[in-house]
KEKE-3310 file (N, C-alpha, C; in steps of 0.2 Angstrom, whole numbers, plus 5000, padded with zeros to 4 digits):
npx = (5081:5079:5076:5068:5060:5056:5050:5038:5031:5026:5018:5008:5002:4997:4991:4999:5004:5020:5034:5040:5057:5069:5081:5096:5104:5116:5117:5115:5115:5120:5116:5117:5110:5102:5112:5122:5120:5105:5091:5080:5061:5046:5032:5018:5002:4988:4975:4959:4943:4934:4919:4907:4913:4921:4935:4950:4957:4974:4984:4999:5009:5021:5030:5038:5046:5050:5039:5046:5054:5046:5044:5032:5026:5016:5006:4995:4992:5000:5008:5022:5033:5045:5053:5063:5068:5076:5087:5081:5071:5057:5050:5040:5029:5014:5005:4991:4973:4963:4963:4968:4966:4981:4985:4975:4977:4979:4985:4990:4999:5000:5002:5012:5004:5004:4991:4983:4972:4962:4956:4948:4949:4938:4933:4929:4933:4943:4940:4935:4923:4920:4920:4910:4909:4898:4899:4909:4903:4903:4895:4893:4897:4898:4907:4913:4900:4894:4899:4900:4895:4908:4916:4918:4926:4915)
npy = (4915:4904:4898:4888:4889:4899:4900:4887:4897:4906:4898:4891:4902:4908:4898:4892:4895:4901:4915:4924:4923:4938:4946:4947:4959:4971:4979:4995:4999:4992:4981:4972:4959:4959:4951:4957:4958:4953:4944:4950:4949:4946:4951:4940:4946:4957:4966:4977:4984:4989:4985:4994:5001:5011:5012:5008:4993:4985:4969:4964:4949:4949:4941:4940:4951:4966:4976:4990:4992:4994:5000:5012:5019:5030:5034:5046:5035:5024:5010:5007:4997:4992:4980:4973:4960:4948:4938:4941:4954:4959:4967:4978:4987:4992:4997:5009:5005:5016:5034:5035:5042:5048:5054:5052:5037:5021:5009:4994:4981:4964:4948:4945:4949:4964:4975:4988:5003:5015:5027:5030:5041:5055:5057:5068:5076:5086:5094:5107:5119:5123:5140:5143:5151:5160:5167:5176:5179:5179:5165:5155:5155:5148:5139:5125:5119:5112:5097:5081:5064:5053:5042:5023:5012:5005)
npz = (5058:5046:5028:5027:5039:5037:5026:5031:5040:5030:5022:5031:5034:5023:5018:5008:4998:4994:4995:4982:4977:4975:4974:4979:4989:4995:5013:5020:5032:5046:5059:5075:5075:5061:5047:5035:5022:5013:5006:4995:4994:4987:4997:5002:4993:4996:4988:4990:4990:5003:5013:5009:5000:5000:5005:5001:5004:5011:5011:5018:5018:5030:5041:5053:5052:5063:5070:5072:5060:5049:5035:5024:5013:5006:4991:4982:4971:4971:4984:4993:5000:5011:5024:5033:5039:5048:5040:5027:5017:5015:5000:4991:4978:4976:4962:4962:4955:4959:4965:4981:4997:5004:5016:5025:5031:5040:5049:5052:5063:5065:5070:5060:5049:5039:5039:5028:5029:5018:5015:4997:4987:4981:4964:4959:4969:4966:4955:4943:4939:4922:4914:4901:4886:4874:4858:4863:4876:4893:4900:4909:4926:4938:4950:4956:4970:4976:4984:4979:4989:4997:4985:4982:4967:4960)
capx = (5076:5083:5075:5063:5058:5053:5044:5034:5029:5022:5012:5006:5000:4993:4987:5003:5007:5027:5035:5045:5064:5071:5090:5102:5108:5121:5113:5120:5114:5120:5114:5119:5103:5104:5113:5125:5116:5096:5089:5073:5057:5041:5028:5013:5000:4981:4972:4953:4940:4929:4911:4906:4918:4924:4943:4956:4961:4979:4986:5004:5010:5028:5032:5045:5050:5049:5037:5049:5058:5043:5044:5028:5024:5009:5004:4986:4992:5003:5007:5029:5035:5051:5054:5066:5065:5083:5091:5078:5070:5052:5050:5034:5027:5006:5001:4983:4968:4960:4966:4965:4971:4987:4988:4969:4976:4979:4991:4992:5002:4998:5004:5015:5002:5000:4984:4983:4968:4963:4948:4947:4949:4932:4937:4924:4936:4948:4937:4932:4918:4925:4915:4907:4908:4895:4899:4913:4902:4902:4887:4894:4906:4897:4912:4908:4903:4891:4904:4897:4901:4914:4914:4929:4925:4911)
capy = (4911:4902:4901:4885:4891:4907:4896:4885:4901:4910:4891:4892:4910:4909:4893:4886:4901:4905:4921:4924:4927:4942:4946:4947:4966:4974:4983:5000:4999:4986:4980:4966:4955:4959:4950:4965:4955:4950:4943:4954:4945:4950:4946:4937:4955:4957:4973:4975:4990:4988:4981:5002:5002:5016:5010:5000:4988:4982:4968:4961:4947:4950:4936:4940:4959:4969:4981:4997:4991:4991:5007:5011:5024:5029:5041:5044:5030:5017:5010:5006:4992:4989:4979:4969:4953:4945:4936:4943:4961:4959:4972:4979:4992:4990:5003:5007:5007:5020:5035:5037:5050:5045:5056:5046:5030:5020:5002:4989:4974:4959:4941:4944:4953:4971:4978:4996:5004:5020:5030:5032:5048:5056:5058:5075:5082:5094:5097:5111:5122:5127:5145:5144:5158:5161:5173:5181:5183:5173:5165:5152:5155:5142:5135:5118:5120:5105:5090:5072:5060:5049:5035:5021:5012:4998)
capz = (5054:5040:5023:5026:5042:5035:5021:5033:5043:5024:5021:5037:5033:5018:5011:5004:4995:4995:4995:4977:4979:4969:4972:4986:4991:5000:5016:5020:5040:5049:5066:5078:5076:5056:5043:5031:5016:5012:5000:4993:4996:4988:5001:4998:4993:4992:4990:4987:4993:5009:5010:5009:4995:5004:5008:4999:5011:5007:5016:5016:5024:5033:5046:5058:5052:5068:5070:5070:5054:5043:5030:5022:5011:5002:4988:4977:4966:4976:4991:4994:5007:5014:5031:5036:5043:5049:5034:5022:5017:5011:4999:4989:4976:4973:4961:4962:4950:4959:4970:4987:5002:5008:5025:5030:5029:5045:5047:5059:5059:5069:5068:5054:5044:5039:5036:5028:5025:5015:5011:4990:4984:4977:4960:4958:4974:4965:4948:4941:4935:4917:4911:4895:4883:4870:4856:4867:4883:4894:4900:4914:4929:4944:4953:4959:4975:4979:4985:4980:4993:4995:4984:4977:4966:4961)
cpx = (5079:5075:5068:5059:5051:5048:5037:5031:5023:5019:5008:5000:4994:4993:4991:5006:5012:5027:5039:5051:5065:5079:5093:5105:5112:5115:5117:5119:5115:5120:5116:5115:5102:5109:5116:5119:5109:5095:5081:5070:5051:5034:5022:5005:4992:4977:4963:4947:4935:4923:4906:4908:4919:4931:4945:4958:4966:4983:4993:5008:5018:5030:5038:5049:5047:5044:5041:5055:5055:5043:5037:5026:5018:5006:4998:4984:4994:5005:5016:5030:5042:5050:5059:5067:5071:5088:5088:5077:5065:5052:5045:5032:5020:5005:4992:4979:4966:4963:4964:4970:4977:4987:4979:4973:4981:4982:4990:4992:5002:4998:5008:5011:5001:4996:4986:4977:4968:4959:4952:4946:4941:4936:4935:4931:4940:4946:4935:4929:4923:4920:4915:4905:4903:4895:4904:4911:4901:4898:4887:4898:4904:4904:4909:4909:4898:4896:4898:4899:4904:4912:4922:4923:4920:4912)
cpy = (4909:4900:4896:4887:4896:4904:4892:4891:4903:4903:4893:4898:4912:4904:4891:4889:4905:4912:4919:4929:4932:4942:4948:4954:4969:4979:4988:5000:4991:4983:4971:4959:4955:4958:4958:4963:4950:4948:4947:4947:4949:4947:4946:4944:4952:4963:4974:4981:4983:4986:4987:5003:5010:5018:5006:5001:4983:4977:4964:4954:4946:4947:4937:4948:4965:4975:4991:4997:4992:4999:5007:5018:5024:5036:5039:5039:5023:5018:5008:5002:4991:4987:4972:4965:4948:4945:4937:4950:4959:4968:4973:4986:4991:4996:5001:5009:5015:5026:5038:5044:5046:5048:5054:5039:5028:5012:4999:4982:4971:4951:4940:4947:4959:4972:4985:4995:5012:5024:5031:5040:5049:5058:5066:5080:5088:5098:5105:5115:5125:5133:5143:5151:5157:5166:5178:5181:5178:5172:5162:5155:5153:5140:5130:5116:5114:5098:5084:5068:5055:5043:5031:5018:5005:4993)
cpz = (5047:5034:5025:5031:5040:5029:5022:5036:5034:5021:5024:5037:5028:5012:5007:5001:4997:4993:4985:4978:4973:4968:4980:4985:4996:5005:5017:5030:5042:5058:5068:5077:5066:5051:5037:5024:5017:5009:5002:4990:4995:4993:4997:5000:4993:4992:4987:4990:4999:5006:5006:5002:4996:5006:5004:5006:5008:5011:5014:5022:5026:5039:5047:5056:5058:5067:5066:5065:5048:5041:5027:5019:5005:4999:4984:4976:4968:4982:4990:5002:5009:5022:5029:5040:5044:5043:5027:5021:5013:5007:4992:4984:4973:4969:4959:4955:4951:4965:4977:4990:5005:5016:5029:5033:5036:5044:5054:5057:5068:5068:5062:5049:5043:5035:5035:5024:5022:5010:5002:4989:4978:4969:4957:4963:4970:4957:4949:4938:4930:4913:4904:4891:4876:4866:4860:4875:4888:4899:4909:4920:4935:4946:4954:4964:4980:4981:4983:4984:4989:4994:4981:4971:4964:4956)
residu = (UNK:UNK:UNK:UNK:UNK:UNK:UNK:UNK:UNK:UNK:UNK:UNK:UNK:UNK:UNK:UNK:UNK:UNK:UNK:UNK:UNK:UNK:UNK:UNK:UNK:UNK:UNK:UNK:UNK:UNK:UNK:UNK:UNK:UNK:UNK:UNK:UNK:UNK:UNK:UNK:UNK:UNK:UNK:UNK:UNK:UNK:UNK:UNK:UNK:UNK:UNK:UNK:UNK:UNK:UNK:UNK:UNK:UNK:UNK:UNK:UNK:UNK:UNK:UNK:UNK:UNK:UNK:UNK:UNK:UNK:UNK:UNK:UNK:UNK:UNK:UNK:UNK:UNK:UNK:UNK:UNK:UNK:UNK:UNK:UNK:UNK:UNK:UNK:UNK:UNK:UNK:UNK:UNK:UNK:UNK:UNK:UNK:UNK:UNK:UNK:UNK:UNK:UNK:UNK:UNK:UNK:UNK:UNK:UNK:UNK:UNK:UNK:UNK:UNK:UNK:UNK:UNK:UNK:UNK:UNK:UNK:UNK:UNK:UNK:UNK:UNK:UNK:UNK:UNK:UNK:UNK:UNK:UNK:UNK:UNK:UNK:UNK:UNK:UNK:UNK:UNK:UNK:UNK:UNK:UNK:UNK:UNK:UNK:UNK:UNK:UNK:UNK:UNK:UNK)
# end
């Protein structure tokens, strides 16, 4: 796929909105169907919570990077993207407002788009009861053992 190709495919995709090229890098893996050099490509992003507001739902669009090239990692705070895509390498950092659970989070790509979703981290989940001392003695030491549910954020 050459560059226009791949430019009409991400119109096509999303409303006319191209990708932004970055810079061109050496690749250390090289494969028969793979180009040694890419140009990095950030793809076209959107990320936004569920109807529930329950889940960031984060979607990127990657036309023509093979399923088992797409990299994807995902901590509290951000989400990290590499896939390679022939003569390209889309390649991605979101970091988030608010944080969720990385080992919940579930992906599926289809037609050039990956969707990742990813329940919101309670932000109460790992707090805790702090004792209060009055005059020395002290008066509190509840832990905090009521969970709130899971909320993101509104």
């Amino acid at each position: 796929m050459n560059f226009r190709e791949h430019d009409k495919i991400s119109e096509m995709a999303h409303g006319g909105r191209g990708c932004e090229f970055i810079r061109e890098i050496p690749i250390e893996k090289e494969s028969a169907k793979m180009p040694k050099y890419r140009i990095k490509v950030a793809p076209n992003t959107v990320a936004y919570a569920d109807e529930e507001n329950n889940k960031l739902v984060a979607e990127f669009a990657i036309p023509g990077a093979p399923t088992d090239t797409i990299d994807v990692k995902i901590l509290e705070d951000s989400i990290h993207l590499t896939a390679p895509a022939r003569d390209i390498e889309y390649v991605s950092a979101l970091a988030l407002g608010w944080p969720v659970k990385p080992d919940k989070a579930e992906a599926n790509y289809e037609h050039g788009l990956l969707r990742i979703e990813v329940p919101f981290k309670d932000p109460m989940e790992d707090a805790v009861t702090v004792a209060i001392k009055a005059g020395g003695v002290e008066i509190k030491t509840k832990a905090l053992l009521q969970k709130t549910p899971e909320k993101g954020p509104k």
